[in-house]
C-alpha positions as CSV (number, residue, x, y, z in Angstrom):
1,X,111.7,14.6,-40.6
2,X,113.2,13.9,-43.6
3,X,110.9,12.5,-46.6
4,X,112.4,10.6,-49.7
5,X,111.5,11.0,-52.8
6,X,110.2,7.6,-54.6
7,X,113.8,6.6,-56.2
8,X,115.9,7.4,-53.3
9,X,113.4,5.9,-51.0
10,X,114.1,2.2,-52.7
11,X,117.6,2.9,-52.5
12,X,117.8,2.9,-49.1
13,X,115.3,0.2,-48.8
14,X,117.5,-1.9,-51.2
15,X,121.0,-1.3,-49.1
16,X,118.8,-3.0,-46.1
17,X,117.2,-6.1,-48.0
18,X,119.9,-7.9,-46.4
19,X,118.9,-7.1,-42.9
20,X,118.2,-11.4,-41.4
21,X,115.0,-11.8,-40.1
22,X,113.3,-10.2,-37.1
23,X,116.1,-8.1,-37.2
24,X,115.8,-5.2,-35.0
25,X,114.3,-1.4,-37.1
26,X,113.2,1.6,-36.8
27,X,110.7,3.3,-39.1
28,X,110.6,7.3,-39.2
29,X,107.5,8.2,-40.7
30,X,106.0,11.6,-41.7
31,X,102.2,10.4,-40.6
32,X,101.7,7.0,-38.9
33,X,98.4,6.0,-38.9
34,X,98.6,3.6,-35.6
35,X,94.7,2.7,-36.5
36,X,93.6,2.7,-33.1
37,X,94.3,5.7,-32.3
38,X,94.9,9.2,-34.2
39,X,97.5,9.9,-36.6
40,X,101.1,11.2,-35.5
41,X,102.7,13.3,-37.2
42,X,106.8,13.2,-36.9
43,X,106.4,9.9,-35.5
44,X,108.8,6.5,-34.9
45,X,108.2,3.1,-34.6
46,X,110.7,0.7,-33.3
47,X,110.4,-2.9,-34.4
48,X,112.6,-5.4,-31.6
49,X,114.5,-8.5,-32.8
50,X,111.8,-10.7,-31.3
51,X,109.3,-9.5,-34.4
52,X,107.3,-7.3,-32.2
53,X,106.8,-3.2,-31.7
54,X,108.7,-1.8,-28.6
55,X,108.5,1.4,-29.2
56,X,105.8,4.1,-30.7
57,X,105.2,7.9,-30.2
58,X,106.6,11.3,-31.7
59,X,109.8,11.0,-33.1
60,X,111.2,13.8,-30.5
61,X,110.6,11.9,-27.8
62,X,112.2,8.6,-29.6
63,X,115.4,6.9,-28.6
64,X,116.9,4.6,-31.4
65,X,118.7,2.4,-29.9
66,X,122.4,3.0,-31.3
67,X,123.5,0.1,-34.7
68,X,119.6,0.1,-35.2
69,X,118.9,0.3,-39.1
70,X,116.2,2.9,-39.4
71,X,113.9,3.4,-42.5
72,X,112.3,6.7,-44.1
73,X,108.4,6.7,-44.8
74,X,106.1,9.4,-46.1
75,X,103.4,7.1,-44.5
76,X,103.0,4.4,-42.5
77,X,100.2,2.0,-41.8
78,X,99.8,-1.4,-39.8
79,X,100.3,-4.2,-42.4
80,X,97.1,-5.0,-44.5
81,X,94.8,-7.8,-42.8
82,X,93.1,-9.6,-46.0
83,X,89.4,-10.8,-44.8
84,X,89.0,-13.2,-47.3
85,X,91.2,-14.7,-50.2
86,X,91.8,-18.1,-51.5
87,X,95.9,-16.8,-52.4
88,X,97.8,-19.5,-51.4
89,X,95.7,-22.4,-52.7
90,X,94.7,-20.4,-55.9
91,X,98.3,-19.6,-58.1
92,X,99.0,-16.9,-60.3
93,X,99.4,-19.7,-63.8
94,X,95.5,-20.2,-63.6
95,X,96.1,-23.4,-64.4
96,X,93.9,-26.9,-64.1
97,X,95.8,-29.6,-65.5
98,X,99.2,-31.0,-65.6
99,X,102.2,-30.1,-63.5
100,X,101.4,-26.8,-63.3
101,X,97.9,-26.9,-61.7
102,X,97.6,-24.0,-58.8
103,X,94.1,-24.4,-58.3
104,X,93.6,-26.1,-55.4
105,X,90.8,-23.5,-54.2
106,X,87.5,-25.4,-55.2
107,X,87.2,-29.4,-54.9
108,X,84.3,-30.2,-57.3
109,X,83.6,-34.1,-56.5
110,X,81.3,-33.4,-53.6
111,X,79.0,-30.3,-52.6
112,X,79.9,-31.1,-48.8
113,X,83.6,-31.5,-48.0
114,X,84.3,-29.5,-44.5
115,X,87.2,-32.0,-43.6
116,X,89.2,-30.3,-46.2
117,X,92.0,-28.3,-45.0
118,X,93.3,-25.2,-46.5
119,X,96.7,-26.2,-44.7
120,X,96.8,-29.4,-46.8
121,X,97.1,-26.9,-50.0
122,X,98.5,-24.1,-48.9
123,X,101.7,-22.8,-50.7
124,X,103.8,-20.5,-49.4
125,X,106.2,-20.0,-52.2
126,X,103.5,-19.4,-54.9
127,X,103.4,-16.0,-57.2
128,X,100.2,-14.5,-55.4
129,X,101.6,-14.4,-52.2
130,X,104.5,-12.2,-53.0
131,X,102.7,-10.3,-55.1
132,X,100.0,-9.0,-52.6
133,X,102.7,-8.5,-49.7
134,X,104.3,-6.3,-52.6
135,X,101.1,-4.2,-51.8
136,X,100.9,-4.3,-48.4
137,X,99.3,-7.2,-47.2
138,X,101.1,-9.0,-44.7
139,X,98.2,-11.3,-43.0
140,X,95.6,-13.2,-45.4
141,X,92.4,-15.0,-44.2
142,X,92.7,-17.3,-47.2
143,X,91.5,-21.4,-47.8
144,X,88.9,-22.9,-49.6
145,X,86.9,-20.7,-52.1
146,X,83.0,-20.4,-52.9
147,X,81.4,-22.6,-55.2
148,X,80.2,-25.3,-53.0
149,X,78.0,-25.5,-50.5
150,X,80.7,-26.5,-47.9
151,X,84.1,-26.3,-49.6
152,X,86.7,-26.7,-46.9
153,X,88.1,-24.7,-44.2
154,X,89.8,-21.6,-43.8
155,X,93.1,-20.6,-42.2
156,X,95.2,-17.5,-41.2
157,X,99.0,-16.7,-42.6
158,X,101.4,-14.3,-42.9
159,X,102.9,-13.6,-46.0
160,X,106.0,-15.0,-45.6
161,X,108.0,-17.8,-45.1
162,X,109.1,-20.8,-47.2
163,X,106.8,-23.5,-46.3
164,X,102.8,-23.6,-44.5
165,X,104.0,-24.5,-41.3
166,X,106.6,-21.1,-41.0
167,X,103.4,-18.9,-42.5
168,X,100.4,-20.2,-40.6
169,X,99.0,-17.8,-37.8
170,X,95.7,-20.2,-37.1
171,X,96.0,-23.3,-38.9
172,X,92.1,-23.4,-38.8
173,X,89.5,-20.1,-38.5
174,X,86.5,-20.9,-40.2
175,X,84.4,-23.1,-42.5
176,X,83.5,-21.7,-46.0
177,X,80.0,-22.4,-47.0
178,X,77.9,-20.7,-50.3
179,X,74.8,-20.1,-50.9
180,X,72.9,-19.8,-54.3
181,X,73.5,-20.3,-57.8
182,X,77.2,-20.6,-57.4
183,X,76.8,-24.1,-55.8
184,X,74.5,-25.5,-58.9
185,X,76.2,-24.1,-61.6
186,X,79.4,-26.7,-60.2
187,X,77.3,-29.6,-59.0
188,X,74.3,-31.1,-59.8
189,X,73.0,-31.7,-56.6
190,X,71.6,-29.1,-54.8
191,X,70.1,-27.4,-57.8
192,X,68.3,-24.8,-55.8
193,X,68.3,-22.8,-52.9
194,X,65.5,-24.6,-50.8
195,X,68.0,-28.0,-51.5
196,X,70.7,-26.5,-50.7
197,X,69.2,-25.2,-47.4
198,X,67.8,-28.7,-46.2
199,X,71.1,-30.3,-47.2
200,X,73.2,-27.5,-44.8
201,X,70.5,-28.0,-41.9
202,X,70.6,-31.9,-42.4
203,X,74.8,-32.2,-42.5
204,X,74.5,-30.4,-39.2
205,X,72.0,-31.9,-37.6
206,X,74.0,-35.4,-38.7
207,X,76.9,-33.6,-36.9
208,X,74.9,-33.5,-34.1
209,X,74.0,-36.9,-33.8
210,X,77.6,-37.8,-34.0
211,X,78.8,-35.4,-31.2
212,X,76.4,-36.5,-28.9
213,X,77.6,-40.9,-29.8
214,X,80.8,-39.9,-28.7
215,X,80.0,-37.9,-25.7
216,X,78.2,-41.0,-24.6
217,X,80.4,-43.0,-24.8
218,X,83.3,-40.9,-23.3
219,X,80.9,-40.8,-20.5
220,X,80.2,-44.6,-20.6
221,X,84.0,-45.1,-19.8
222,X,84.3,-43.3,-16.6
223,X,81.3,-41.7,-15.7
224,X,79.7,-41.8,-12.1
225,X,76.7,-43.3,-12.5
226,X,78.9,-46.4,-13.9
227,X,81.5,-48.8,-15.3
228,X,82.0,-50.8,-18.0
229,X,82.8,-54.1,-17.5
230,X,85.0,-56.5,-18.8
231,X,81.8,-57.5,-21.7
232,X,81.5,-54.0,-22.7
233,X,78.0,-53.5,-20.3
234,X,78.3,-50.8,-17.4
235,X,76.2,-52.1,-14.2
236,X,74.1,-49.7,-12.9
237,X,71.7,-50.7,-9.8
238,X,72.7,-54.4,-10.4
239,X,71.4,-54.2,-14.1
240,X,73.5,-54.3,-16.7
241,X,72.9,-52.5,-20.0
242,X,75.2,-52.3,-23.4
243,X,77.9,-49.6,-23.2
244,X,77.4,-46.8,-25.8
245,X,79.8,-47.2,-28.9
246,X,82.6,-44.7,-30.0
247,X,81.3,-44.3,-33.7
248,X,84.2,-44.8,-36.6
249,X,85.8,-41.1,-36.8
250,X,84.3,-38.8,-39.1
251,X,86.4,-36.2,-40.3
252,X,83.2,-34.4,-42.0
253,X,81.2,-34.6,-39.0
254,X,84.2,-33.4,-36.7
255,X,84.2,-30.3,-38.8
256,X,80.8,-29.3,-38.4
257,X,80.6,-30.0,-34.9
258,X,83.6,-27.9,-34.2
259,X,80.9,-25.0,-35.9
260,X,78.6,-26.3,-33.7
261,X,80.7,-26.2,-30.6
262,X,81.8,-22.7,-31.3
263,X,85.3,-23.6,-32.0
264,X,84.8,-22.3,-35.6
265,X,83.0,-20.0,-37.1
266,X,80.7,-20.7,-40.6
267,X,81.4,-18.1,-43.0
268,X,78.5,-18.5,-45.5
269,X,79.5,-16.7,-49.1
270,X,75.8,-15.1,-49.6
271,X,75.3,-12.2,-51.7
272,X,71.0,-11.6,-52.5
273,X,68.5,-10.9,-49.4
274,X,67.3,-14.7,-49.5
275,X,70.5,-16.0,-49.6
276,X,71.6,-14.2,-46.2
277,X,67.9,-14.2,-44.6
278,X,68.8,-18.1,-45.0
279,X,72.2,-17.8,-43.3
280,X,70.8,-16.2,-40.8
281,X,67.5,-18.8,-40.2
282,X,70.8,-21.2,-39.9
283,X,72.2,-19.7,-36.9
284,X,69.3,-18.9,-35.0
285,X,68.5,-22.6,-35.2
286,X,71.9,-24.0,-34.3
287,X,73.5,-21.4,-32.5
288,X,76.4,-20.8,-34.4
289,X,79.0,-18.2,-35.0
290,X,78.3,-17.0,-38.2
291,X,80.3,-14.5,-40.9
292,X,78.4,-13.1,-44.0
293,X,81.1,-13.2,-46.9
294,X,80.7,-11.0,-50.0
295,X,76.9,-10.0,-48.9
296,X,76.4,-7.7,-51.6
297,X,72.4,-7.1,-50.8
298,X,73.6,-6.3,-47.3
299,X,72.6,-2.5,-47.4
300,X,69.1,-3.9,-48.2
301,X,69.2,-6.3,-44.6
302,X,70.9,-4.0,-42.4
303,X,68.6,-4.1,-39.3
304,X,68.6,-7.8,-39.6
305,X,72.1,-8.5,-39.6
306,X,72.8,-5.7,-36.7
307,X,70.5,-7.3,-34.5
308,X,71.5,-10.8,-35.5
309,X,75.4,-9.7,-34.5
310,X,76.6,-10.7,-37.4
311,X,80.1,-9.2,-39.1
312,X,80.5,-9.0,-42.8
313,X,83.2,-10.0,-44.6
314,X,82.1,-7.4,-47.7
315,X,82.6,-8.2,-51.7
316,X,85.8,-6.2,-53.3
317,X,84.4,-2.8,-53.9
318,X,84.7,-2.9,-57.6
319,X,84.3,-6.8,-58.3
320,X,81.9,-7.8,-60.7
321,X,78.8,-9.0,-58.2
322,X,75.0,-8.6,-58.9
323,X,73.4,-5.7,-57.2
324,X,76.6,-4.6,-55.6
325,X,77.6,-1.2,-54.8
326,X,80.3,1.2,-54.4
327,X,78.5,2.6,-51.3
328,X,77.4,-0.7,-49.6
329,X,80.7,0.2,-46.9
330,X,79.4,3.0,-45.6
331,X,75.9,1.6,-45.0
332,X,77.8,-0.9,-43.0
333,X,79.7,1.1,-41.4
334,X,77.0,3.6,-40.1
335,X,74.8,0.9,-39.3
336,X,77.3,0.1,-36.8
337,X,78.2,-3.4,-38.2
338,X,81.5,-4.7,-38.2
339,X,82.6,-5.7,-41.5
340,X,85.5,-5.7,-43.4
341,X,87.1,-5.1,-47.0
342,X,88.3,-8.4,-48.8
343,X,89.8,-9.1,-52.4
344,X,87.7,-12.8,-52.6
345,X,87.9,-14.4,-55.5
346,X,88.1,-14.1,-59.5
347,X,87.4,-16.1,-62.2
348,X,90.3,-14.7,-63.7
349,X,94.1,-14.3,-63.6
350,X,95.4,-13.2,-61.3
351,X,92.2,-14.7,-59.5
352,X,92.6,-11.7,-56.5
353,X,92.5,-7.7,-56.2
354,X,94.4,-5.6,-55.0
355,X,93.1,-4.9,-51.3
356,X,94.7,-1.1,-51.3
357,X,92.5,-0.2,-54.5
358,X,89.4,-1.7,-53.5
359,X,89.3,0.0,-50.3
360,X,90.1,3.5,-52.0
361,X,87.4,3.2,-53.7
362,X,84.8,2.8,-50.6
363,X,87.2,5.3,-48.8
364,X,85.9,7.6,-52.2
365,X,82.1,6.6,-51.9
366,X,81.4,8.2,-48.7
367,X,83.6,5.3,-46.1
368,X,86.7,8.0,-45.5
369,X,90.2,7.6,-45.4
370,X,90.0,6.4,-41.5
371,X,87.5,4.4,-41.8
372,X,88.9,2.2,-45.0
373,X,91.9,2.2,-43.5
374,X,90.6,0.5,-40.9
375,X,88.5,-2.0,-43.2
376,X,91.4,-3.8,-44.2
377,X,93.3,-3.6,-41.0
378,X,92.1,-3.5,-37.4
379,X,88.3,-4.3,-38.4
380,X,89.4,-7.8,-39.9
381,X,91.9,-8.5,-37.5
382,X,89.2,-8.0,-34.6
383,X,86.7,-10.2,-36.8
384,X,89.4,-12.8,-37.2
385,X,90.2,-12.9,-33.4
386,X,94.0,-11.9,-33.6
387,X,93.6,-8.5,-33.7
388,X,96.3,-8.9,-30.0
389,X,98.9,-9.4,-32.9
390,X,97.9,-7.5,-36.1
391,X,95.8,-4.7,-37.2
392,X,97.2,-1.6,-35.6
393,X,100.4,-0.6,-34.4
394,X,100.6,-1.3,-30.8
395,X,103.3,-1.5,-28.5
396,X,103.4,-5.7,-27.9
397,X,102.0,-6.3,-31.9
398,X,103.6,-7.7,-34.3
399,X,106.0,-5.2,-36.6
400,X,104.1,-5.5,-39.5
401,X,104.4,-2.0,-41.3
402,X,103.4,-0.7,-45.0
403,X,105.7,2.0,-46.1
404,X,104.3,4.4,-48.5
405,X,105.8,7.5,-50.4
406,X,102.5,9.6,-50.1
407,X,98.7,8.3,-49.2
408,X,98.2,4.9,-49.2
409,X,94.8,5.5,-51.3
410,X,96.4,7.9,-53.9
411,X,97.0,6.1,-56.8
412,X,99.9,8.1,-58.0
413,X,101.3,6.7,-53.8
414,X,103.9,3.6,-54.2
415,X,104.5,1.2,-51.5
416,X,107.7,1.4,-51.1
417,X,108.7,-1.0,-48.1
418,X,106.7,-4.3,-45.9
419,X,108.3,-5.3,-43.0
420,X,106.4,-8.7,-41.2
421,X,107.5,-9.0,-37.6
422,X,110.6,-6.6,-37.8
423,X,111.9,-8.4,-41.2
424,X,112.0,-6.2,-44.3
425,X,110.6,-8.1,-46.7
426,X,110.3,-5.7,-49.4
427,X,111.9,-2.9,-50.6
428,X,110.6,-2.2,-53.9
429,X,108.1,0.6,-54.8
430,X,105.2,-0.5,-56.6
């Protein structure tokens, strides 16, 4: 197997930039890590023009199909899966005001606002969104950001395409909640955490109400203990009663009953041991399917959130969170509870991580190279509920491949190629 060097690597990247997409390819790669299942050494992928893999095993036993463009890798992985980001709604300009504003990630006129929809704000041609494919990330879980204690909803998109509707893989996945001092430093109202708490369980419990008016009175139109009449009564054993009223839509309230349904998942942005004992007092008491994002106390609650069944969407290694820790990974992950490796959010320009460098790091601090790896691949993917499509590379998947001149967690490595669904996308090394 033949390994370039990092120059002529992206000079054979470059002579195939052209290739239209979900072209058909082949990757030859000196290690693939498939991600579920051991690395091959020698190995070949083959990505068919429909965007999915056909082909993977040892590159002896490989058949190229003849007029297939075939690439040169070092390394391979599955394409990154991003847990968590708000890239895509926040831009690169950090801007506010005027016609450049790309921060759409945190509306600050109401504490409550789950009918807002991260597809509603979601740009596929900003900055960000090349610039983290350009690392490797070819799927982001990415919407509305913490800071309030229901911001909006979250989708799923592949980092490509030149508008939200070619990009979007689940138009909506979850709703983004936070708990703690993040919500009162941008609102007024709730000012602590016990507020905050009885304002959560009250929405809901409002949502409730709501589902259960409309269910009536889907059942008052057709049901079989009776029929409405022509005066809006239904007669039932010769007495007749007032139907039940379809309440005025409520976008809010539709939100938070598709959490309540199951339909969504809450993923509550909770980083002390109150903060997530809270979250978890939520769903015990309305059943729901919750995500822990950031969680950075979580190696102090482990039991809890094991037994709960909860998954944990975990704080970027190195970001700036109180009480976090370069370790908190491997707690996780020997604790037996699925959790992933996300870039979240920053104050700051660029306002993301790099996903690649954060996992390193926990791969570093005791997580391994296999299990990071898997962090920010097949463990969100399987968390997100798409992990039939992305995560690992799977005959049937998607072809979406990171191409690296040496290992991925190296930092002297470049990523040197990103192919999403059998398009090369990128053929620089960075």
């Amino acid at each position: 197997m033949k390994r370039l060097g990092t120059t002529s690597f992206c000079v054979a990247l470059a002579a195939l930039a052209a290739i239209p997409a979900a072209a058909q390819v082949a990757v030859r790669a000196g290690t693939l890590h498939t991600v579920s299942g051991a690395p091959i050494e020698n190995a070949v992928v083959i990505a068919g023009a429909d965007g999915r893999i056909e082909w993977v095993g040892p590159a002896a036993e490989a058949s190229i199909p003849d007029g297939v463009d075939v690439l040169e890798a070092a390394v391979v992985t599955p394409g990154l899966v991003d847990a968590r980001s708000v890239v895509g709604l926040s831009g690169a300009l950090n801007s506010n005001v005027g016609p450049v504003r790309d921060q759409d990630q945190l509306e600050r006129s109401s504490p409550l606002q789950p009918d807002l929809r991260a597809i509603d704000a979601y740009d596929a041609n900003e900055t960000l969104v090349e610039w983290v494919r350009s690392y490797g990330v070819t799927t982001l879980h990415t919407g509305h950001g913490p800071g309030a204690l229901v911001s909006g909803q979250t989708m799923i998109a592949k980092t490509r395409g030149r508008n939200v509707e070619q990009a979007t893989l689940t138009p909506v996945r979850m709703l983004a909640a936070t708990l703690g001092n993040a919500v009162s430093s941008n609102f007024q109202s709730p000012g602590t955490s016990a507020k905050g708490i009885a304002m959560l369980r009250s929405a809901f419990h409002g949502a409730q109400a709501y589902l259960d008016q409309v269910r009536k009175a889907e059942e008052a139109g057709g049901d079989e203990n009776g029929e409405s009449d022509g005066d809006g009564n239904t007669e039932e054993d010769g007495d007749a009663k007032p139907a039940p009223q379809t309440p005025p839509r409520d976008l809010s309230n539709e939100a938070l009953g598709q959490v309540l349904d199951g339909e969504l998942s809450l993923l509550v942005t909770a980083n002390t041991v109150a903060e997530m004992a809270s979250a978890l007092r939520l769903q015990q008491e309305f059943g729901f399917d919750l995500v822990l994002d950031s969680a950075a106390e979580s190696y102090l609650l482990l039991d809890e959130i094991r037994e709960a069944g909860v998954p944990v969407l975990l704080h970027p290694t190195m970001s700036r969170v109180r009480n976090g820790s370069y370790e908190t990974a491997v707690h996780l992950a020997d604790a037996g509870i699925p959790f992933a490796i996300q870039t979240g959010f920053e104050g700051y320009v660029p306002k993301t991580r790099v996903l690649l460098w954060e996992a390193a790091i926990a791969a570093a601090n005791g997580l391994g190279m296999e299990r990071a790896l898997e962090a920010i691949t097949l463990s969100p993917a399987r968390i997100l509920g798409i992990d039939d499509r992305v995560g690992s590379i799977e005959v049937g998947k998607d072809a979406d491949l990171a191409l690296f001149d040496g290992d991925p967690f190296e930092y002297t490595s470049h990523i040197c190629g990103v192919i999403i669904e059998s398009e090369v996308m990128s053929a620089e090394c960075r």
